[in-house]
KENU-245281 format. One line per 5 residues: number of its first residue (from 1); their letters; for each residue x, y, z of N, C-alpha, C. Coordinates in pm, whole numbers, plus 50000, padded with zeros to 5 digits. Example, Ala and Ser with C-alpha at 12.3 -4.5 7.8 and 13.67 -1.06 7.14 Angstrom:
! KENU-245281
1 = as = 51319:49431:50780:51230:49550:50780:51320:49670:50780  51285:49775:50708:51367:49894:50714:51290:50003:50787
//
This chain:
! KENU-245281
1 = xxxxx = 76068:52716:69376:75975:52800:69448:76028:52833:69587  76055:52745:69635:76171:52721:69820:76231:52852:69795  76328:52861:69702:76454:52995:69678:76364:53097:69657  76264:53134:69568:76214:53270:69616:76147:53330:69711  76104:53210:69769:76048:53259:69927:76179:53331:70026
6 = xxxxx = 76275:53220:69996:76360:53278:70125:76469:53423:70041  76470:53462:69936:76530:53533:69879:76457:53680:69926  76323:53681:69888:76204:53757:69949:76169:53804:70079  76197:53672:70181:76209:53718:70301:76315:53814:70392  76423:53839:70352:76492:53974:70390:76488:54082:70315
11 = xxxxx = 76424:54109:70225:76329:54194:70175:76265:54285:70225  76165:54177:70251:76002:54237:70355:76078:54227:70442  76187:54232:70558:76224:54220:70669:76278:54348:70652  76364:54406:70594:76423:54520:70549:76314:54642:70513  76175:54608:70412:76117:54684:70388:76025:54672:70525
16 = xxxxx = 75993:54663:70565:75905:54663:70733:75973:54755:70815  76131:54716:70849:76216:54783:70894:76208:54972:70856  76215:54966:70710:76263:55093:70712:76085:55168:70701  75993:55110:70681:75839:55198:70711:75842:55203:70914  75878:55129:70957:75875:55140:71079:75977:55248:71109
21 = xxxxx = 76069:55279:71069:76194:55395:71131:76115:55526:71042  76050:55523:70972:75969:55635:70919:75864:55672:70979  75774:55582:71003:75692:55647:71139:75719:55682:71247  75831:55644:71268:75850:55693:71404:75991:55803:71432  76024:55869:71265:76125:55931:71278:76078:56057:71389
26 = xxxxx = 76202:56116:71388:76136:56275:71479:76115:56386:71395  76012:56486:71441:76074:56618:71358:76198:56685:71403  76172:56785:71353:76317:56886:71442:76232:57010:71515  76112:56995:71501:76056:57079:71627:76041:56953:71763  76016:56827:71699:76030:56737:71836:76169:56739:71879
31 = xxxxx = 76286:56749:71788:76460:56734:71869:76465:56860:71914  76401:56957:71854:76419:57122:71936:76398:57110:72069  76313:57044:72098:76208:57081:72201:76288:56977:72309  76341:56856:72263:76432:56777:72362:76581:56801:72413  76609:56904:72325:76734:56981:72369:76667:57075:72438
36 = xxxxx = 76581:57147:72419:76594:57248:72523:76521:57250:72657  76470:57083:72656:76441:57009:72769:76557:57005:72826  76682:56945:72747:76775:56872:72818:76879:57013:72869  76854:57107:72796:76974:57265:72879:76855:57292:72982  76710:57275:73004:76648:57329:73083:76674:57234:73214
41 = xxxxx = 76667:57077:73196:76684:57012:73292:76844:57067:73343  76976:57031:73243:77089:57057:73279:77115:57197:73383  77040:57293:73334:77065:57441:73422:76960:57422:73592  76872:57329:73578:76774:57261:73685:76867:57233:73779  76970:57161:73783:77070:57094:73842:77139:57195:73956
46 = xxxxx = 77164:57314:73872:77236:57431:73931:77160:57465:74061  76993:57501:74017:76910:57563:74132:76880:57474:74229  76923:57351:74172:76838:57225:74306:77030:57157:74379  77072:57272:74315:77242:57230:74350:77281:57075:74432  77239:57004:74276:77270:56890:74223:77376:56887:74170
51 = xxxxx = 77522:56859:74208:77653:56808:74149:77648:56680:74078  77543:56554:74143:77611:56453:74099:77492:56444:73949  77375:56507:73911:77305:56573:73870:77327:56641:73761  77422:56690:73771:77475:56784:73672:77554:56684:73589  77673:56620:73610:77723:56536:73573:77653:56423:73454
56 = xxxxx = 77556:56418:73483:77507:56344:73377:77466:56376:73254  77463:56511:73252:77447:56591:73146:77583:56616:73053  77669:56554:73108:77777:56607:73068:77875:56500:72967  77891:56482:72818:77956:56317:72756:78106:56367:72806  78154:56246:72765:78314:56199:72817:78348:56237:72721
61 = xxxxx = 78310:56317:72650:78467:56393:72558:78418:56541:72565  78382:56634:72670:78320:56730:72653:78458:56843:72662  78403:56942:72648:78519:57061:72619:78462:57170:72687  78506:57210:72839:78388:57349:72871:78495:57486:72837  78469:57557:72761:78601:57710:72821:78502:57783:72928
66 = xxxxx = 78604:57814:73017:78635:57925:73145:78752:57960:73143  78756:58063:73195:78906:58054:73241:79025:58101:73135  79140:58092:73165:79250:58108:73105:79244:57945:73022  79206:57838:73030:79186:57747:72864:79071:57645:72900  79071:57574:72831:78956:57448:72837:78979:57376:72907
71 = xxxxx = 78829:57313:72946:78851:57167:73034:78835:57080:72965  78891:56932:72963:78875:56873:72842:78831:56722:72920  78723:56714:72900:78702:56556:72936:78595:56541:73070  78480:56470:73072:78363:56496:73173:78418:56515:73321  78537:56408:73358:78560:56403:73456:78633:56577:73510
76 = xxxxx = 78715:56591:73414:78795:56751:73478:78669:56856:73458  78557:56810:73347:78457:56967:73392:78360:56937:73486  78323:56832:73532:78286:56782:73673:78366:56846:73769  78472:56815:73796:78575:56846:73918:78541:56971:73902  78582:57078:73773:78595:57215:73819:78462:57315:73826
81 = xxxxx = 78354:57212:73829:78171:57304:73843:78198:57295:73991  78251:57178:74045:78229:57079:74163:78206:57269:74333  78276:57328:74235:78287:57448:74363:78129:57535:74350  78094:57548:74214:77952:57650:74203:77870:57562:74288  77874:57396:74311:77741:57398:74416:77773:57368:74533
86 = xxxxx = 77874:57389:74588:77930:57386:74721:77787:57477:74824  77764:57632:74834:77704:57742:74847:77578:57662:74810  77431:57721:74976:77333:57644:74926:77237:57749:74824  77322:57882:74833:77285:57963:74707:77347:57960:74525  77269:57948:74454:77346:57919:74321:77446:58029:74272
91 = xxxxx = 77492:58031:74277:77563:58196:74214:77509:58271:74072  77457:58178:73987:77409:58214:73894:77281:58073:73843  77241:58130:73701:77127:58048:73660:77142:58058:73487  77084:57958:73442:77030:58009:73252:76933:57923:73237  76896:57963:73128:76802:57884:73064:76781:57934:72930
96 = xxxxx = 76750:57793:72819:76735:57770:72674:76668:57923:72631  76707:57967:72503:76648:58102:72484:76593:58015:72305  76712:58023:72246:76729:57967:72106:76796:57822:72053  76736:57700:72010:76794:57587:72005:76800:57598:71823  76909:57567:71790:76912:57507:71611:76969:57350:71595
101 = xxxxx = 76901:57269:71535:76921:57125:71558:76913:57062:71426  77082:57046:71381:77154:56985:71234:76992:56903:71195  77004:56927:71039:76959:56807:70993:76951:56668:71010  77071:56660:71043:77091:56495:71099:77048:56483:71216  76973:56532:71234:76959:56530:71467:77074:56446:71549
106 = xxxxx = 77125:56510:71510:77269:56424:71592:77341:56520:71692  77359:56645:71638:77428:56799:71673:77303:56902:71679  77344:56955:71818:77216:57131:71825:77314:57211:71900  77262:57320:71879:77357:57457:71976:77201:57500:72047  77277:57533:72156:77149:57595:72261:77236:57723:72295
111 = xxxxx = 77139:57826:72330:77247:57948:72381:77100:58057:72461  77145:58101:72561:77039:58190:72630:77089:58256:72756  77048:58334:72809:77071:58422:72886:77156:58299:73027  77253:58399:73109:77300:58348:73216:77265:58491:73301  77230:58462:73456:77137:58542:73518:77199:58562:73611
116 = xxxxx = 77273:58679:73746:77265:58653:73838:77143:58597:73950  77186:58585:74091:77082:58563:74190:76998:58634:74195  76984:58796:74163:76904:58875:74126:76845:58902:74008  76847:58827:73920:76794:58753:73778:76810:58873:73707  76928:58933:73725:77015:59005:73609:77091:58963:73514
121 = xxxxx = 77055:58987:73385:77143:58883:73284:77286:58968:73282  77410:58847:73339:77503:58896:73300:77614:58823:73217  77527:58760:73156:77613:58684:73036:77555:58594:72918  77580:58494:72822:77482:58455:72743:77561:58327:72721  77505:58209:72710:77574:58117:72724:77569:58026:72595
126 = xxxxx = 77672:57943:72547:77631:57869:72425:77701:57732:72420  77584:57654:72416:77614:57479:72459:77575:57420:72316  77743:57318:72297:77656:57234:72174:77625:57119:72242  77516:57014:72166:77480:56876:72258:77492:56804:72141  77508:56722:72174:77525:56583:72077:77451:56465:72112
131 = xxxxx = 77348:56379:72043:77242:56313:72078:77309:56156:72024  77344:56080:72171:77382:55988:72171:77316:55828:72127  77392:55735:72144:77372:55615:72016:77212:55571:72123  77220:55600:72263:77082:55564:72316:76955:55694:72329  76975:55807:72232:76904:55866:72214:76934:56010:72292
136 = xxxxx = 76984:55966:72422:77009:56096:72503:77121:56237:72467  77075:56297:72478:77136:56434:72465:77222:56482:72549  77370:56520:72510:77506:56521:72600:77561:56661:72574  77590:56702:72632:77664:56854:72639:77818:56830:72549  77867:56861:72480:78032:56852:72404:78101:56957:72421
141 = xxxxx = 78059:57089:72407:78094:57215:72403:78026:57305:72483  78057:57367:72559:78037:57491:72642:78049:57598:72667  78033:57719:72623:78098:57865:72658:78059:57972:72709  78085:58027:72798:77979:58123:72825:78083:58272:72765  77994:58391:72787:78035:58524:72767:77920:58632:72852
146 = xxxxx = 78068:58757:72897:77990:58821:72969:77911:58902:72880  77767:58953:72960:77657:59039:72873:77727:59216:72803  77686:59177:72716:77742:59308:72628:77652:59452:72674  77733:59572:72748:77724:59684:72817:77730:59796:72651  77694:59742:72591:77681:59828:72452:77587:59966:72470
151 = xxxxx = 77460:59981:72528:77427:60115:72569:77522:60186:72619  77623:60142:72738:77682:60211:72814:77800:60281:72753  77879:60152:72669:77986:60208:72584:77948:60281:72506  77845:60288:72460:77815:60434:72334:77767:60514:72440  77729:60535:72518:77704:60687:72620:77849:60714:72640
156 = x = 77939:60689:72629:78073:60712:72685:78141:60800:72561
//
């Protein structure tokens, strides 16, 4: 009788376990909504020109393109934002437009307008995040592009 008690007991320890990670799984309108907390906080950073701020948004294997190639690694895309908040004006702004967030909630792409100071969109930006082993949401990929003048080129 001794042996099926304790045979039983990691069982119910296991089955407890996995009803408890079921109640409390997330949806993916709740991970939607925490990514585009976390690009809303991340672009927050810019207007309250927060450097050290920004940085935290950012994991240690991140990849931003600008430029003639990539930055590869938190510390070098730290260093090279490090000049946009120098100026106690932001040079630019974005914020979350559209979030899609993998099945696995592990991976989302965020992408939405980039604005000048005169809240002219002149570009559209697209961030993947990756939702780390303590839950938090990290920037990996970064890209921006300038806004497409497509009226103009067909008047031409």
């Amino acid at each position: 009788m001794r042996l099926q008690k304790l045979s039983i007991a990691p069982l119910a320890g296991l089955l407890a376990l996995a009803l408890f990670t079921a109640a409390h799984a997330e949806t993916r309108e709740q991970l939607t909504q925490q990514v585009r907390d976390a690009e809303n906080g991340f672009a927050a950073t810019m207007a309250a020109r927060d450097h050290k701020a920004f940085a935290t948004f950012i994991a240690d294997d991140a990849i931003f393109f600008g430029g003639e190639k990539a930055t590869r690694g938190k510390a070098a895309v730290v260093e090279s934002w490090k000049g946009l908040y120098v100026k106690p004006e932001a040079p630019f702004s974005w914020r979350s437009e559209t979030v899609e967030v993998l099945e696995s909630g592990k991976l989302a792409h965020s992408s939405g307008p980039v604005l000048n100071p005169k809240g002219e969109r002149v570009g559209t930006f697209n961030s993947i995040w990756r939702r780390e082993g303590n839950g938090k949401w990290k920037v990996v990929f970064d890209k921006g592009c300038d806004a497409c003048r497509c009226s103009q080129q067909s008047a031409q």
